[in-house]
C-alpha positions in Angstrom: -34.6 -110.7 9.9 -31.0 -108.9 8.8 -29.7 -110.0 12.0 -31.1 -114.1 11.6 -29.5 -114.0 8.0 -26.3 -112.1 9.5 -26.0 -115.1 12.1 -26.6 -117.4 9.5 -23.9 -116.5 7.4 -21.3 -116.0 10.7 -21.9 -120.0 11.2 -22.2 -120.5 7.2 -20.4 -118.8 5.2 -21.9 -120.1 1.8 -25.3 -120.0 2.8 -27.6 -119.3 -0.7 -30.4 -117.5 1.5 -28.4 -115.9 3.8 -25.8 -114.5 1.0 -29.0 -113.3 -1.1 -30.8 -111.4 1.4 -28.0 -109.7 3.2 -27.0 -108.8 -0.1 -30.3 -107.2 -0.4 -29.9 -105.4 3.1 -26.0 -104.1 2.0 -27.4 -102.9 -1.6 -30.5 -101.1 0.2 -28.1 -99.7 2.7 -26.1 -98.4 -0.6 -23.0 -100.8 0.7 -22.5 -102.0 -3.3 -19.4 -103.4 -3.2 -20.0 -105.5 0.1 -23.5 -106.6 -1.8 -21.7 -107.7 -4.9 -19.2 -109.9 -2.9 -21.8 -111.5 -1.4 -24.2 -112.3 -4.3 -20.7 -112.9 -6.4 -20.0 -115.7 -4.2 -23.8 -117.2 -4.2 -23.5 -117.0 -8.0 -20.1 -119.6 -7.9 -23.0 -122.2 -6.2 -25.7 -122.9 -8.6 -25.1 -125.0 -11.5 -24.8 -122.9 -14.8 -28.3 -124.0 -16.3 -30.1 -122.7 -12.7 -32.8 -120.2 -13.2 -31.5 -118.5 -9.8 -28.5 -117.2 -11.8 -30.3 -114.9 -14.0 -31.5 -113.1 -10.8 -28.3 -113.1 -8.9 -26.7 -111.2 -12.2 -30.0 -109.0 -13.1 -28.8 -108.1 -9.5 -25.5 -107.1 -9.5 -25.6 -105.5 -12.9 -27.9 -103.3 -11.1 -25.3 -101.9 -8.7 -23.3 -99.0 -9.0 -19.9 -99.5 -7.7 -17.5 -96.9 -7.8 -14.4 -97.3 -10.1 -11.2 -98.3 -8.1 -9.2 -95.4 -7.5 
């Protein structure tokens, strides 16, 4: 399924689903930073009252990014 969603985003860069779930797929892989660009740019999308939000950020709160060096 990585590889539909992978497509997906090649052809459409702003796809919700496609953002969200390879950002899944990058966090799991432990890819952090690559995950939070994605779901940073998904969050830019849904108006500010969408219940999606609070998911997208629960989500990248949850990462652990390493402090620019």
């Amino acid at each position: 399924m990585r590889q539909v969603h992978l497509h997906v985003l090649a052809a459409e860069p702003q796809n919700p689903e496609a953002l969200w779930y390879v950002g899944i797929s990058e966090a799991a892989a432990g890819h952090a930073q690559t995950a939070h660009d994605l779901w940073t740019r998904l969050l830019a999308q849904p108006p500010a009252n969408a219940p999606v939000r609070q998911q997208v950020q629960d989500r990248l709160a949850a990462l652990k990014l390493d402090a620019p060096k």
